[in-house]
KEKE-3310 file (N, C-alpha, C; in steps of 0.2 Angstrom, whole numbers, plus 5000, padded with zeros to 4 digits):
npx = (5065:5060:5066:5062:5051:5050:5056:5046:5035:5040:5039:5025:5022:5023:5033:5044:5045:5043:5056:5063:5066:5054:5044:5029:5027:5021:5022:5033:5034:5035:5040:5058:5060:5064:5081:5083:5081:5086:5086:5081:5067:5054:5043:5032:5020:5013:5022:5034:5052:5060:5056:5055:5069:5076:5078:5070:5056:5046:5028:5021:5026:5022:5013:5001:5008:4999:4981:4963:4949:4935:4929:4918:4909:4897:4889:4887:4894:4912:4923:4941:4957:4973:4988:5002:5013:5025:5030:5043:5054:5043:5036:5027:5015:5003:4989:4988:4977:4972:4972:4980:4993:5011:5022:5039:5046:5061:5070:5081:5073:5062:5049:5041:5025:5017:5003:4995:4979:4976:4966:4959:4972:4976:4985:4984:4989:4982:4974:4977:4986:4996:5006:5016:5029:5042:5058:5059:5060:5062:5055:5040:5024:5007:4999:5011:5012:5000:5002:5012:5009:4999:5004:5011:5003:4998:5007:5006:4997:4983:4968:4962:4948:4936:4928:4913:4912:4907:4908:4912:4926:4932:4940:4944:4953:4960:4967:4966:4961:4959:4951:4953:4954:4958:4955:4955:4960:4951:4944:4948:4949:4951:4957:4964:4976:4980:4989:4994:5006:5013:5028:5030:5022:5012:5007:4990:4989:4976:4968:4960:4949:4934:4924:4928:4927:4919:4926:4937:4938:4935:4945:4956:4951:4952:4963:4969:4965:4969:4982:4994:5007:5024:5028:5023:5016)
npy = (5020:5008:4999:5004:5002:4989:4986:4991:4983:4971:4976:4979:4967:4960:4950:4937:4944:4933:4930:4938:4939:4933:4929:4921:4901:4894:4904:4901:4896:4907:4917:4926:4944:4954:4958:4970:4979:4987:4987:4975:4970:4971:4960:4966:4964:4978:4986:4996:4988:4998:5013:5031:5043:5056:5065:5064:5076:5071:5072:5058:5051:5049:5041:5027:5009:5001:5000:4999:5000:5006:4999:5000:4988:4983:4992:4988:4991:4986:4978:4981:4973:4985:4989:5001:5007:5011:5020:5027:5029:5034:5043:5044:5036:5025:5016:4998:4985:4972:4962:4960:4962:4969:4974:4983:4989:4994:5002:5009:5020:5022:5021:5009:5004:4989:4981:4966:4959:4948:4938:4929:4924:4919:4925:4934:4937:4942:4952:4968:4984:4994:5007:5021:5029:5039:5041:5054:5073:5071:5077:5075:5077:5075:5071:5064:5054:5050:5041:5036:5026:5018:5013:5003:4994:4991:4984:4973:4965:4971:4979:4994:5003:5012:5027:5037:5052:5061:5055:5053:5053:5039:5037:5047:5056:5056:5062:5060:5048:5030:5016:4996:4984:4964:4950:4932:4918:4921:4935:4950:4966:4985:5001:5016:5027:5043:5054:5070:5076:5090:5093:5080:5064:5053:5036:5027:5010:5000:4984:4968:4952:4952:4947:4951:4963:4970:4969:4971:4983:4996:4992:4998:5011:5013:5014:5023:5033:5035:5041:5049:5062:5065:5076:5092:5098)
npz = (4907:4905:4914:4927:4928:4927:4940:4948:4944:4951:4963:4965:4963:4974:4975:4982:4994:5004:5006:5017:5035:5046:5038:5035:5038:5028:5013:5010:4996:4986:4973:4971:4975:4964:4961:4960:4969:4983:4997:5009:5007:5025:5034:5045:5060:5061:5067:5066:5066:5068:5073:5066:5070:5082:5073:5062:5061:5071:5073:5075:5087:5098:5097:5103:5103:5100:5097:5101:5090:5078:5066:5052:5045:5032:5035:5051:5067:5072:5084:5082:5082:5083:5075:5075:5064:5055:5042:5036:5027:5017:5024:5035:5049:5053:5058:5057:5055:5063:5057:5046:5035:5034:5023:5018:5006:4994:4982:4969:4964:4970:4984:4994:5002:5005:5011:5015:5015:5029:5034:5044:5047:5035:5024:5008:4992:4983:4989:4993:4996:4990:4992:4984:4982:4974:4979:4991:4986:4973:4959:4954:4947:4948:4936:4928:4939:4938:4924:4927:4935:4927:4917:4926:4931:4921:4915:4923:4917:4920:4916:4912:4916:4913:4919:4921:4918:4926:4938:4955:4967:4972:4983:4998:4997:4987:4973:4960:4952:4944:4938:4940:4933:4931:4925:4927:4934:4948:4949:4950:4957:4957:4964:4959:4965:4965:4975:4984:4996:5003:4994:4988:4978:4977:4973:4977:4974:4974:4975:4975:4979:4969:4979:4989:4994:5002:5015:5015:5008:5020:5030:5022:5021:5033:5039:5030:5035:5046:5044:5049:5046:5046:5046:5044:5028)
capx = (5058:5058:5070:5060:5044:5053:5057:5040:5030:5042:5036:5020:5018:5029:5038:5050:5046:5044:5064:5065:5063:5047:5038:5027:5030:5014:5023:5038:5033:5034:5048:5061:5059:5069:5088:5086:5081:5093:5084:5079:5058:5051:5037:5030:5013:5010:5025:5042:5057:5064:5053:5061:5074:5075:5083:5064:5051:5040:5022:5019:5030:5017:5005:5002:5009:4991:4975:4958:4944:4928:4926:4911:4909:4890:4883:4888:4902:4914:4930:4946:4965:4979:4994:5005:5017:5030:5034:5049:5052:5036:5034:5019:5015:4998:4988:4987:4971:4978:4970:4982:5000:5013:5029:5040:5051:5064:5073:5083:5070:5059:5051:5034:5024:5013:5000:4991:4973:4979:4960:4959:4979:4979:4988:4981:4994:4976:4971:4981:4987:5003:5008:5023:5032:5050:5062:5060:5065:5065:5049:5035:5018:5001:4999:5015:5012:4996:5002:5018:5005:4995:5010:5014:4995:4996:5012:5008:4991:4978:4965:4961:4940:4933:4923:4911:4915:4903:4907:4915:4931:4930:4942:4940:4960:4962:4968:4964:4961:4956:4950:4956:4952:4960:4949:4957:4954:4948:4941:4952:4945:4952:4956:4972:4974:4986:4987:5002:5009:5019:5030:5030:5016:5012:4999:4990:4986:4972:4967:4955:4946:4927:4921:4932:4927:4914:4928:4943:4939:4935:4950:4960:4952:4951:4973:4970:4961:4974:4989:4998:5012:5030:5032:5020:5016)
capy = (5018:4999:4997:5006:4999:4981:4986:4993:4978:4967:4976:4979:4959:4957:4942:4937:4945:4928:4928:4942:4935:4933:4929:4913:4895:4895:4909:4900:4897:4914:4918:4929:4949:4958:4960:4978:4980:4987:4986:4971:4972:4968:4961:4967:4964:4985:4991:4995:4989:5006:5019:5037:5043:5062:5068:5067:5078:5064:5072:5051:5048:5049:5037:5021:5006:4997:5004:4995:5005:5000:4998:4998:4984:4981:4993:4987:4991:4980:4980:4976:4978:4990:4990:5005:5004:5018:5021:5031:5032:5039:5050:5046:5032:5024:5008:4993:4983:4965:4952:4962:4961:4976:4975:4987:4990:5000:5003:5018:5024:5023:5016:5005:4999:4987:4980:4962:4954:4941:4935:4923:4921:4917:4931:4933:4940:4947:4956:4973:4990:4997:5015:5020:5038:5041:5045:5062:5077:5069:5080:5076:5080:5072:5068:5061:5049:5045:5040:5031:5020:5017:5008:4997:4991:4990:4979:4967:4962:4973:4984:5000:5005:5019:5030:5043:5062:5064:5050:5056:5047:5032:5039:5057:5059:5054:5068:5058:5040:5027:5009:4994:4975:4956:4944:4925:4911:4925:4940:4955:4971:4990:5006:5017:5034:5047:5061:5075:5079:5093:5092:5072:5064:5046:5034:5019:5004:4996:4979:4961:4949:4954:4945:4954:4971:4976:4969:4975:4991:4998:4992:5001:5018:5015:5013:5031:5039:5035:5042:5054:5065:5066:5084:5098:5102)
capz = (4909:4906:4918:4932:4926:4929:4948:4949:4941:4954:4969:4963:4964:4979:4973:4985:5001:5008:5009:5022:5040:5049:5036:5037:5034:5022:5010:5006:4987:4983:4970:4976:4975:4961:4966:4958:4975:4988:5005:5008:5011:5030:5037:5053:5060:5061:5071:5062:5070:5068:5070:5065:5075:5083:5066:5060:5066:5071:5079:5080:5092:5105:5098:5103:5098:5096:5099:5098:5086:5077:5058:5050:5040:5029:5039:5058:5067:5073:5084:5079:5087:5077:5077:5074:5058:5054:5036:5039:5020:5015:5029:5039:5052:5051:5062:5052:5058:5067:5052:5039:5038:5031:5020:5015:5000:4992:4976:4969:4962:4976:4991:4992:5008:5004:5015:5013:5018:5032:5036:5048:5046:5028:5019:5001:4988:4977:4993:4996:4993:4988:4992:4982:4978:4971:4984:4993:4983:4967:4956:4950:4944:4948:4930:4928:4942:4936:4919:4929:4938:4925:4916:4931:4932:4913:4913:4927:4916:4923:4909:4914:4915:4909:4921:4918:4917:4932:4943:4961:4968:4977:4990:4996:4997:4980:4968:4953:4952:4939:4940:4935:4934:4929:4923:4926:4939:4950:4946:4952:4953:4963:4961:4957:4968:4965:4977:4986:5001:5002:4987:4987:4974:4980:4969:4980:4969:4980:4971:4978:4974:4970:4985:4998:4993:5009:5022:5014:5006:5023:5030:5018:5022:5041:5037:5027:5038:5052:5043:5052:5042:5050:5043:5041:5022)
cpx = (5057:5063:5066:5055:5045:5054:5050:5034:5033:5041:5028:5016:5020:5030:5043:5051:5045:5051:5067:5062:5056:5042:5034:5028:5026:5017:5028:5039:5035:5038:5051:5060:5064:5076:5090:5084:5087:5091:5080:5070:5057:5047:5035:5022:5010:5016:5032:5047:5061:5062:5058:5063:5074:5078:5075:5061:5045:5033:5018:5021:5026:5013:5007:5004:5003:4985:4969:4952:4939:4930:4920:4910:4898:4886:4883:4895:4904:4921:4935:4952:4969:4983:5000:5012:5020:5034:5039:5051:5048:5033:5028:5019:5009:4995:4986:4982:4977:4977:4972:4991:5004:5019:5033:5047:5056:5069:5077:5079:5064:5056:5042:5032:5017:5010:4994:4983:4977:4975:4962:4968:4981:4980:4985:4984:4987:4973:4973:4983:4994:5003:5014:5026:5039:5052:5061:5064:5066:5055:5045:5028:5013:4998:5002:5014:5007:4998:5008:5015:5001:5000:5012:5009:4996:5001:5012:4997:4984:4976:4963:4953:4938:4927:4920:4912:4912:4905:4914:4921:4929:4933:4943:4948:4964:4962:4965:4965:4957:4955:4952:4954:4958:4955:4955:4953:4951:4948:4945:4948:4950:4953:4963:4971:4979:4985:4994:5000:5014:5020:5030:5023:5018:5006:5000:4985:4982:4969:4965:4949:4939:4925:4924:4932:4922:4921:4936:4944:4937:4942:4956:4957:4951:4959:4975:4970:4966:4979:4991:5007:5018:5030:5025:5021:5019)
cpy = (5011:4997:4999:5003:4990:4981:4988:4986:4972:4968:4975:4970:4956:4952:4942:4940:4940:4925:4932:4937:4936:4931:4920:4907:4895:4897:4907:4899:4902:4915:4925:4935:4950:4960:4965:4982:4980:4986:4979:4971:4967:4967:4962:4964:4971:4989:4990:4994:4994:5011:5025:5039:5050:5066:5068:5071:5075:5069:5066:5050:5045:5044:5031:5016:5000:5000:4998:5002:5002:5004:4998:4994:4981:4983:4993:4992:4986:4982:4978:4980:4982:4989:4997:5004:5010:5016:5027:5032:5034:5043:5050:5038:5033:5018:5004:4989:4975:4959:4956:4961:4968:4972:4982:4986:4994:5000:5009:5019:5026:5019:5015:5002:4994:4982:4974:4958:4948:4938:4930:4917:4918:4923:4931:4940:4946:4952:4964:4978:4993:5004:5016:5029:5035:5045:5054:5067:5077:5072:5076:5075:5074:5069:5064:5053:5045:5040:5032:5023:5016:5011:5004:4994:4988:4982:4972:4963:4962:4979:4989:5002:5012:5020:5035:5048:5063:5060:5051:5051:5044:5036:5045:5058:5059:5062:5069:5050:5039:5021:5003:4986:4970:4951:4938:4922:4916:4931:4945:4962:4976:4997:5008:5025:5038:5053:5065:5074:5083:5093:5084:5069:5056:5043:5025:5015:5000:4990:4973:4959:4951:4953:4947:4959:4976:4972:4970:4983:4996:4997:4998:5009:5019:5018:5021:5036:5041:5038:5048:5058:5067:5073:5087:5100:5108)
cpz = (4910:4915:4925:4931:4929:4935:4951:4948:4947:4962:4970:4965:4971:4979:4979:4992:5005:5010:5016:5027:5044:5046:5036:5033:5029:5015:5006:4997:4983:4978:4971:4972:4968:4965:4962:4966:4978:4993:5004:5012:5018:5030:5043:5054:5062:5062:5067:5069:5073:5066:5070:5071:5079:5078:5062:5063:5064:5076:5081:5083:5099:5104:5100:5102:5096:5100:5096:5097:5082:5069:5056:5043:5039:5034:5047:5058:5071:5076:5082:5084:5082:5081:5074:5067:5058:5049:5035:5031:5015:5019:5032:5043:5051:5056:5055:5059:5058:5060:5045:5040:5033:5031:5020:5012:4996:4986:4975:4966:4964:4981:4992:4999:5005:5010:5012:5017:5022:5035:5040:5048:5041:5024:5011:4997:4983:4982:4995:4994:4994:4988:4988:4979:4978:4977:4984:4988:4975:4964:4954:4949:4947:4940:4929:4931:4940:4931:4920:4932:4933:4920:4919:4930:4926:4912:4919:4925:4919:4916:4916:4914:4915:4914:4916:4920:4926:4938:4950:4963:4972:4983:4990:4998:4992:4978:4960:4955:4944:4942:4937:4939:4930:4930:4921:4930:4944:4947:4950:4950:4958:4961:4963:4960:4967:4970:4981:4991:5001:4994:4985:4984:4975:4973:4976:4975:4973:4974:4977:4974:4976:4977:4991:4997:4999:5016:5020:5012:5014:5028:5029:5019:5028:5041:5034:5032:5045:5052:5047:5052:5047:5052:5041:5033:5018)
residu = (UNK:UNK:UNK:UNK:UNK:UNK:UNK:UNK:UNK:UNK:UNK:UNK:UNK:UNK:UNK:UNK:UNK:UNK:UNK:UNK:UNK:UNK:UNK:UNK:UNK:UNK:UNK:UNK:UNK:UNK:UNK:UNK:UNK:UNK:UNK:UNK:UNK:UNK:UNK:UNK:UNK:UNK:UNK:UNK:UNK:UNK:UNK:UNK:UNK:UNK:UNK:UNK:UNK:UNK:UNK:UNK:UNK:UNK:UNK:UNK:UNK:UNK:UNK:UNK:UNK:UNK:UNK:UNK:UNK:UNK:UNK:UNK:UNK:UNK:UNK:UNK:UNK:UNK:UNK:UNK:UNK:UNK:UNK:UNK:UNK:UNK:UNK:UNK:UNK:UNK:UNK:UNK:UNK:UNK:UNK:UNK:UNK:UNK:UNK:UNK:UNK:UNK:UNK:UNK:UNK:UNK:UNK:UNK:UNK:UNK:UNK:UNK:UNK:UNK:UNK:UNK:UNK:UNK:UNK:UNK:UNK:UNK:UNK:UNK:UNK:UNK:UNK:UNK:UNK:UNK:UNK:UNK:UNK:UNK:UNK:UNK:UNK:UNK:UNK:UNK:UNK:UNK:UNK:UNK:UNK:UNK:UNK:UNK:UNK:UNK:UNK:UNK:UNK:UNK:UNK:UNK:UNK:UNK:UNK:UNK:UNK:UNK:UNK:UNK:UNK:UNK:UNK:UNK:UNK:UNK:UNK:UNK:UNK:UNK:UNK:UNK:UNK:UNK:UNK:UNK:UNK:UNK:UNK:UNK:UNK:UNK:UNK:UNK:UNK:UNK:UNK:UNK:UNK:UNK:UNK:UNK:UNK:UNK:UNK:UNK:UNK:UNK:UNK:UNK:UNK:UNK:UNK:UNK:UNK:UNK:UNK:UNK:UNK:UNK:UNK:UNK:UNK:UNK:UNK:UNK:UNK:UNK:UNK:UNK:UNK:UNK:UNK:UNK:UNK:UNK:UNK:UNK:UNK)
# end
């Protein structure tokens, strides 16, 4: 368990993806990813190098590879570009809106796309949200994964908050979630979602700072609300 928790707390922070190419002169700081990593993580600006091939049954194949759509941010809406992403190791293609950027990462013990706030072309490592499941095939529970995220969250110095009994989820795809903050030089707040597809049980860790919470958290559920599953449940 330490051992996973350690590949997990390593993407979870994504250290080191500033060493794959493309990514920007700005980022070089970063300290390098965990080399319990086997794939090296990419950055795209939405589109995967390598969407899936005819060996998946892809019903994205047909979509576009940017589409412009409106968000509703404080109320207005607003338009914005997308661009097309294909996480071909989590089974689902999705748009990533243009002033955000997508990683992806992968481990034995499973595989992580994570997705950063790139506002006005400043990427912000406290902005973004991490999708993550255990390779295909490999069991287990909604519980389980809640309990597995909660551990990550727990080890990379984040408390956990206490809802009440009656309080509805934040995201309506969520199966279970819980919330959770970091209190330093910025306040960090987000929420932790655990939900299925099929037999595969994903948790997404969404986390930002206070003040980017009416123009990221919509974002993040326009990116939900786009996903579209390779494979039939």
């Amino acid at each position: 368990m330490k051992k996973i928790l350690f590949i997990l707390a390593a993407v979870f922070l994504v250290t080191g993806l500033s060493a794959c190419n493309g990514v920007q002169e700005g980022n070089k700081e970063s300290p390098p990813i965990s080399e319990k990593l086997n794939d090296k993580p990419k950055q795209t600006g939405g589109q995967d190098e390598n969407p899936p091939g005819e060996s998946v049954d892809d019903p994205t194949k047909d979509r576009p590879n940017t589409k412009t759509d409106m968000i509703i941010l404080e109320g207005m809406e607003e338009s914005f570009q997308f661009r097309l992403h294909h996480s071909q190791a989590l089974g689902f293609s999705t748009y990533i809106v243009d002033d955000m950027v997508v990683e992806e990462a992968s481990s034995g013990e499973g595989d992580a796309m994570i997705v950063f706030a790139n506002f006005a072309g400043k990427r912000n490592e406290d902005a973004k949200v991490q999708i993550f499941s255990k390779r295909e095939g490999t069991n287990a529970t909604i519980e389980e994964k809640k309990e597995f995220a909660r551990e990550v969250v727990i080890s990379n110095d984040f408390e956990i908050k206490q809802r009440s009994d009656n309080r509805p989820n934040r995201f309506d795809w969520s199966e279970v979630e819980f919330d959770i903050s970091q209190h330093g030089s910025n306040s960090i707040l987000g929420t932790v979602s655990v939900f299925q597809h099929g037999d595969r049980v994903y948790y997404a860790i969404v986390q930002y700072p206070e003040e980017y919470e009416e123009g990221f958290i919509p974002r993040v559920v326009k990116m939900f609300d786009d996903i579209v599953w390779y494979e039939a449940p």
